[in-house]
C-alpha positions in Angstrom: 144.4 115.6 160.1 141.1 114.6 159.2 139.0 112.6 160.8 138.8 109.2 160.3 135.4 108.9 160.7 134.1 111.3 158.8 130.9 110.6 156.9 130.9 109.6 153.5 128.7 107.9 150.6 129.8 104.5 151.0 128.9 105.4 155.0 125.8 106.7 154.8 124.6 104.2 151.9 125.7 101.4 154.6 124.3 103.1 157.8 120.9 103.8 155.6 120.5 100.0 154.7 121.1 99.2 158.3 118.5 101.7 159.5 115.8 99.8 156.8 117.1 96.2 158.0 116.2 97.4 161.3 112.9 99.0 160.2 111.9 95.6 158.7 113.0 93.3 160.9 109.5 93.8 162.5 108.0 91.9 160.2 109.3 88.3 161.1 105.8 88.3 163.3 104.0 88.0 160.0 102.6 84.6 158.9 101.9 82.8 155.5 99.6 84.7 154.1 97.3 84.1 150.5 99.4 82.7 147.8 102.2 81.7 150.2 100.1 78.8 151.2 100.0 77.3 147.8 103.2 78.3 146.6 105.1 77.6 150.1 103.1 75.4 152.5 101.1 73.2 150.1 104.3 72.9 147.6 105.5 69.4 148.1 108.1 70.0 145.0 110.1 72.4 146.9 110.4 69.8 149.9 113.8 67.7 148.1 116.8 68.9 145.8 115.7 66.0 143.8 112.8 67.9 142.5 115.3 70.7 140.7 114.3 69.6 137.7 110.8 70.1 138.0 111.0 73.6 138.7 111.9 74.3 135.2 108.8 72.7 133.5 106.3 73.8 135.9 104.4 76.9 136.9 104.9 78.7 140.3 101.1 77.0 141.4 102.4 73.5 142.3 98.9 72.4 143.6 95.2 72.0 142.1 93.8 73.6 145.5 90.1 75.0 144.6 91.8 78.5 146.3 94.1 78.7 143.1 92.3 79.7 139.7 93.6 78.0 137.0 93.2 80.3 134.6 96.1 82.4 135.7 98.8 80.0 136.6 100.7 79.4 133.1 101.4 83.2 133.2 103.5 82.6 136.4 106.5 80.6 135.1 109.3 81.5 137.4 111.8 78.7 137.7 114.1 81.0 139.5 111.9 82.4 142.1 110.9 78.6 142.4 114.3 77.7 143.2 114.9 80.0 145.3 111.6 78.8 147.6 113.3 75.4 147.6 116.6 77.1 149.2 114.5 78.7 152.0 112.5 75.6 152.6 115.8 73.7 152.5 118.1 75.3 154.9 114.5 77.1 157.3 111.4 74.3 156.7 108.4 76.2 157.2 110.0 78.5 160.3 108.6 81.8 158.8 111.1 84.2 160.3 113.8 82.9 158.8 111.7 83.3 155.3 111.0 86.8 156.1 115.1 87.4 156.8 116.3 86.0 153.6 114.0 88.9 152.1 115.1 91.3 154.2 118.4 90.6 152.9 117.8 90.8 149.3 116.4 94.3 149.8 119.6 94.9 151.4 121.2 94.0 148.7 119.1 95.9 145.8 120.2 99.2 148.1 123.7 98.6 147.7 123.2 97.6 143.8 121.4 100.9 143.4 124.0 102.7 145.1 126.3 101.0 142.5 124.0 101.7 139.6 123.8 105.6 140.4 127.3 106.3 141.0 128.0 104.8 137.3 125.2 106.5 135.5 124.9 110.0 137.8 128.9 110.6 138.4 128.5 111.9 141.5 128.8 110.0 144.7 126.7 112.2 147.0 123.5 112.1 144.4 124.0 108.2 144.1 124.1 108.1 147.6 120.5 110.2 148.2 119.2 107.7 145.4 120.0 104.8 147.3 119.0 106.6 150.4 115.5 107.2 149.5 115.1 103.9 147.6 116.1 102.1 151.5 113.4 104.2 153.0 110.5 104.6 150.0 107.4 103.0 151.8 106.3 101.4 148.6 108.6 98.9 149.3 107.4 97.7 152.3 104.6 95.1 150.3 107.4 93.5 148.3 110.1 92.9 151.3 106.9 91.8 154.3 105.1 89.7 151.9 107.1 86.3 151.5 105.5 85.6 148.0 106.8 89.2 146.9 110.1 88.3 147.0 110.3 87.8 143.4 110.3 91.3 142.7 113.3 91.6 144.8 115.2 88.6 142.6 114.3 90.4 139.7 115.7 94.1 140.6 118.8 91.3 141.8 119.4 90.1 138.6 118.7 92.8 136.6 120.7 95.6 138.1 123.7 93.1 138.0 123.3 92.6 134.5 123.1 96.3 133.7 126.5 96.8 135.8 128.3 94.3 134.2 126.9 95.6 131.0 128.0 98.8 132.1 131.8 97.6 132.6 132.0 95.8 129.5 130.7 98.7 127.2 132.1 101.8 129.1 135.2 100.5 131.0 136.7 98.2 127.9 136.6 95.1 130.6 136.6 91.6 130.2 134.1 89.5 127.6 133.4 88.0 130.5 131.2 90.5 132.0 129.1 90.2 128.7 128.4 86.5 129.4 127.6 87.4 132.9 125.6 90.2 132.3 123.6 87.6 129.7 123.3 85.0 132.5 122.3 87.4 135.3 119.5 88.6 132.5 118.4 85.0 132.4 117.8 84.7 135.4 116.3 88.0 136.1 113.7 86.7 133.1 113.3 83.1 134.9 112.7 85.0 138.4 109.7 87.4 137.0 108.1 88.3 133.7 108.5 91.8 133.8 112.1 91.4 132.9 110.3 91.2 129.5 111.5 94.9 129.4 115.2 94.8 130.3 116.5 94.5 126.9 114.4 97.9 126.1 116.6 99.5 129.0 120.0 98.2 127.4 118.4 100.0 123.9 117.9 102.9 125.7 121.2 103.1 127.5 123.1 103.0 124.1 121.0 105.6 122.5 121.7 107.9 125.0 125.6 106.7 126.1 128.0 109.5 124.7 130.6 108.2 122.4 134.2 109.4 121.6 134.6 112.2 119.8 135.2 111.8 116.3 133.5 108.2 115.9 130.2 107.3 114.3 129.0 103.6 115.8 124.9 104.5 114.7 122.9 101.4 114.3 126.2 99.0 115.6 125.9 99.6 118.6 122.5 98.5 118.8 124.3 94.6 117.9 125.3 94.6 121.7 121.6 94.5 122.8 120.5 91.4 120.3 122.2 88.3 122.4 119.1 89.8 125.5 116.4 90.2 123.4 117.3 86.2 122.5 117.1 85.5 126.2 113.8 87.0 126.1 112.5 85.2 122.8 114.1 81.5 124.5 111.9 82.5 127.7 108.8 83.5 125.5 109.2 80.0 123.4 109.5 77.4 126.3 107.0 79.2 127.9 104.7 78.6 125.2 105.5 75.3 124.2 105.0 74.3 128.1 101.7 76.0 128.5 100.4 77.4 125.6 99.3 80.8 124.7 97.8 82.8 127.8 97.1 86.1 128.6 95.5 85.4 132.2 91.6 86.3 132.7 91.8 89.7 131.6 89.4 92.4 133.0 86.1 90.4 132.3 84.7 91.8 128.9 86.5 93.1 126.3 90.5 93.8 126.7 90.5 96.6 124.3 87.4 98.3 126.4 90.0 98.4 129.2 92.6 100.5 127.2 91.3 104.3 128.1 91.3 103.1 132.2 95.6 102.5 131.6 95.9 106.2 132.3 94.0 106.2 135.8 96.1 102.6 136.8 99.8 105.4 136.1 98.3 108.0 138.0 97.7 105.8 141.2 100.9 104.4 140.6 102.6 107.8 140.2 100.8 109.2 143.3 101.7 106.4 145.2 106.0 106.6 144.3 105.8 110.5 144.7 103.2 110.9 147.5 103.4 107.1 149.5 101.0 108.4 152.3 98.3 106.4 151.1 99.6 103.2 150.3 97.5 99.8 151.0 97.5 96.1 150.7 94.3 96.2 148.6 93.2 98.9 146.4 89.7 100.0 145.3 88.7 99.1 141.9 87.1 102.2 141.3 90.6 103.8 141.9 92.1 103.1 138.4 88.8 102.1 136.3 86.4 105.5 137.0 87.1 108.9 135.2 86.5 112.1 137.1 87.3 115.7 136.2 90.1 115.7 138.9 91.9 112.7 137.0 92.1 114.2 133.9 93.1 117.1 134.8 95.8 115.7 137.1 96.7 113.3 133.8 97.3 116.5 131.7 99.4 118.0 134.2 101.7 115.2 134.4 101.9 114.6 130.9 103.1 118.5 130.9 105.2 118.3 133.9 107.5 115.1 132.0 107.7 117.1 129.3 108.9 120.5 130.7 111.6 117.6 132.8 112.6 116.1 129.5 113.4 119.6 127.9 114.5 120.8 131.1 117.7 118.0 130.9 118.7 118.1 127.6 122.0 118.1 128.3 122.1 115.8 130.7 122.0 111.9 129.3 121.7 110.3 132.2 119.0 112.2 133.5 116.6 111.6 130.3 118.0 107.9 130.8 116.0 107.0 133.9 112.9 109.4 132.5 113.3 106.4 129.5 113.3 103.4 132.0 110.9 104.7 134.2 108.6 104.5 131.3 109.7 101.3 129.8 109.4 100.0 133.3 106.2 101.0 134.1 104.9 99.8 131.3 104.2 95.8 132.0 102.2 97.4 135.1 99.8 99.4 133.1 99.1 97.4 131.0 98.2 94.5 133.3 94.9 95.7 133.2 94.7 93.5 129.9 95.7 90.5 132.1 94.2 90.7 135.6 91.1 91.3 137.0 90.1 94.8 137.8 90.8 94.3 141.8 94.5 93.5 141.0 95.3 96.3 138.6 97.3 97.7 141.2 99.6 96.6 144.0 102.8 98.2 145.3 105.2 95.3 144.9 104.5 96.1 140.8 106.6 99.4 142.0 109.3 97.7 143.0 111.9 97.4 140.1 110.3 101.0 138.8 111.3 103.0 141.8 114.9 102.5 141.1 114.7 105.3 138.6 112.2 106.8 140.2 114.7 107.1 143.1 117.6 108.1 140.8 115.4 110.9 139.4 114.2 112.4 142.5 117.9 112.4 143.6 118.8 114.4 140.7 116.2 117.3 141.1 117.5 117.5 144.9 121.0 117.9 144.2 120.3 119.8 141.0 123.5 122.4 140.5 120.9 125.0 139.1 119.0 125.1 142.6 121.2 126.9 145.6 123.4 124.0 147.6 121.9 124.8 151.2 118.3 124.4 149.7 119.2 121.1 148.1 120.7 120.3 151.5 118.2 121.1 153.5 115.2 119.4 150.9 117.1 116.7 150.8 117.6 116.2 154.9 113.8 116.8 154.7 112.7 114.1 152.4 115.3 111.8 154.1 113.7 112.3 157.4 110.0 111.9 156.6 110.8 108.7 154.6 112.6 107.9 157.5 110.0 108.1 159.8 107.0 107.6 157.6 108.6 103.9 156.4 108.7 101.9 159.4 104.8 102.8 160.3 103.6 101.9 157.1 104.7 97.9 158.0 102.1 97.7 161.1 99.6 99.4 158.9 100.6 96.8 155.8 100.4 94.1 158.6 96.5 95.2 159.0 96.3 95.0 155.8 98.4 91.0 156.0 95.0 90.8 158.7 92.3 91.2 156.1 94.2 89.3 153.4 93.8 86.5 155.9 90.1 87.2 156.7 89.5 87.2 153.6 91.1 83.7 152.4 89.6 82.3 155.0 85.9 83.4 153.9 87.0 82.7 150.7 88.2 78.6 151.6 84.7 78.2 154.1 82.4 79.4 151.0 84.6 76.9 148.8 83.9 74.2 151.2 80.4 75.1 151.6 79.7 74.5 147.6 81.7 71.3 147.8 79.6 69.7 150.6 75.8 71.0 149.0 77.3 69.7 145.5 75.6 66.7 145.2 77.2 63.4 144.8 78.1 62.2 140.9 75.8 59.9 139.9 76.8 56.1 138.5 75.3 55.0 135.5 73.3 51.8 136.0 74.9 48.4 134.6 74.0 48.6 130.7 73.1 51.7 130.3 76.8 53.1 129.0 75.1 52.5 125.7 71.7 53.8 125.4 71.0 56.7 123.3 70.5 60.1 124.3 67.2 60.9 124.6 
């Protein structure tokens, strides 16, 4: 008789998202840091449900503070995220633990919706499982589920991977229309919660060029129609966007955007390092990191433009597996190219990672468990990996918390320096009775 409590996927994908709930409960010490005051504790439109509204004409920055630039906050339209900020401030006020829970429990939930996502698109429960495994554990995470403001990069993964699944059902399962609406709605609100889910409609393209199809039919170009309905989600966000704010593109590197282009490489090599080798992650990044050439760069660009070729070839015949090559790509995309956006100290941060790492994950699971390589091996790699993720994860939230400590130095340098300027400005000065009319001379 076997035993009832033997392990299994479902088991050890729930026992792994404990483990990371535990890991990260730690941070409920951390306070407000950098843009959470504006967005959180100076946000008086997130204080009443009677505001709603407003959140869907606004930008995320609800507040002229001197400590936001202005330049950058019509690029930030995020009514969902800003909705979600009025729940938390709602049902918790400004008690920050409880703030720092609700995020916890989104990761949470992106684990399980991972698990989901890989046991559809990988057919086997044991690789899903060691996807979702190493996507609780990957220490790149940490920055998106410690910092509150990160938290919409966890909405967006929400809403996207539950719009691919019921995508999924619809197309591959024969279900409902139904899940077609609510795949369209949940892709809405992905879009509404970050602008990265710029991309998702690429990923359903994607998907249906590489989704087998019954023997003996022909769909070609039709079953690209399925995908139109998201690119209109994303040309609806684009339009009310623009007609709220205008056209902008943020304050870009400082000097030309199209001098910037040749530095994209370096900014997907420090991302790459950091999702395949997270032992140097940070809360701030040098510059120099992703805008300064060396021998050693482009050498190391070479070889990984070599190494995801020989992967491509190497899974020809596997669909799936070229599938999440295709959405890592698509994904990282939006975060190289930010260096057309953002100045050169925010190229790179780790909650851009977040939504990418899903197929990173699902990728890395797949060479593991690879039916070429010898099952104890994979085993054993795999145990490895788990293990040093494991115990790797949870120390990287102290170190991120240093990190939460020089953020806060920092702003606060940043606000005395502001209110320095403000009190040696000196006063306006008022134009004497009758003199609104003199000439220039």
């Amino acid at each position: 008789m076997p035993s009832k409590f033997r392990i299994t996927p479902d088991r050890a994908v729930l026992l792994g998202a404990l483990l990371a709930a535990l890991a990260y409960i730690q941070d409920v010490r951390y306070d407000f840091i950098l843009d959470d005051v504006p967005l959180i504790l100076m946000n008086e439109t997130i204080a009443s449900w009677r505001n709603w509204k407003s959140m869907f004409v606004t930008q995320i920055f609800a507040t002229s503070s001197p400590t936001v630039p202005q330049a950058i906050t019509a690029m930030h339209y995020r009514p969902v995220y800003k909705l979600w900020q009025m729940l938390n401030e709602q049902l918790f006020g400004s008690v920050l633990p409880w703030w720092h829970i609700t995020s916890l429990l989104l990761h949470v939930a992106v684990i399980v919706l991972v698990y989901q996502l890989a046991v559809k698109l990988l057919k086997e429960c044991w690789t899903a499982a060691l996807a979702a495994l190493i996507f609780a554990f990957h220490p790149i995470h940490v920055e998106s589920v410690a910092y509150v403001t990160a938290s919409t990069d966890l909405l967006v993964t929400i809403f996207a991977l539950i719009s691919f699944l019921a995508y999924f059902r619809f197309r591959e399962e024969g279900a409902s229309p139904i899940y077609i609406v609510a795949s369209l709605i949940a892709a809405a609100l992905s879009m509404m919660s970050k602008e990265t889910a710029v991309m998702f409609p690429w990923l359903l393209v994607s998907y249906e060029a590489l989704r087998e199809v019954p023997s003996g039919t022909h769909q070609g170009w039709k079953r690209f129609i399925w995908t139109l309905p998201f690119f209109a989600v994303v040309g609806a966000y684009v339009a009310v966007r623009t007609l709220l704010f205008g056209l902008n593109s943020g304050p870009g590197p400082g000097g030309s955007r199209m001098a910037v282009l040749l530095d994209t490489p370096l900014v997907l090599l420090v991302y790459l390092q950091n999702l395949f080798w997270p032992f140097r992650l940070s809360f701030f990044y040098p510059a120099e990191w992703g805008s300064q050439w060396t021998v050693l760069k482009g050498v190391a660009f070479i070889l990984v433009m070599v190494a995801a070729i020989f992967l491509w070839r190497r899974y020809r015949d596997r669909r799936e597996v070229r599938l999440q090559f295709l959405w890592a790509a698509i994904l990282l995309a939006p975060a190289v190219l930010g260096v057309f956006t953002f100045v050169r100290e925010d190229w790179v941060h780790d909650r851009h990672m977040y939504l990418v790492s899903v197929p990173v994950c699902l990728i890395l699971a797949t060479l593991l468990t690879d039916p070429r390589s010898p099952a104890k091996a994979s085993a054993i790699s795999s145990s490895i990996i788990l293990a040093i993720l494991l115990i790797f994860g949870p120390s990287q939230i102290p170190k991120m918390a240093r990190g939460f400590g020089q953020a806060i130095r920092e702003f606060k340098k940043a606000q005395r320096e502001i209110s320095d300027e403000l009190e040696h400005e000196p006063p306006p000065q008022t134009p004497q009775k009758g003199s609104e009319n003199k000439p220039i001379q």
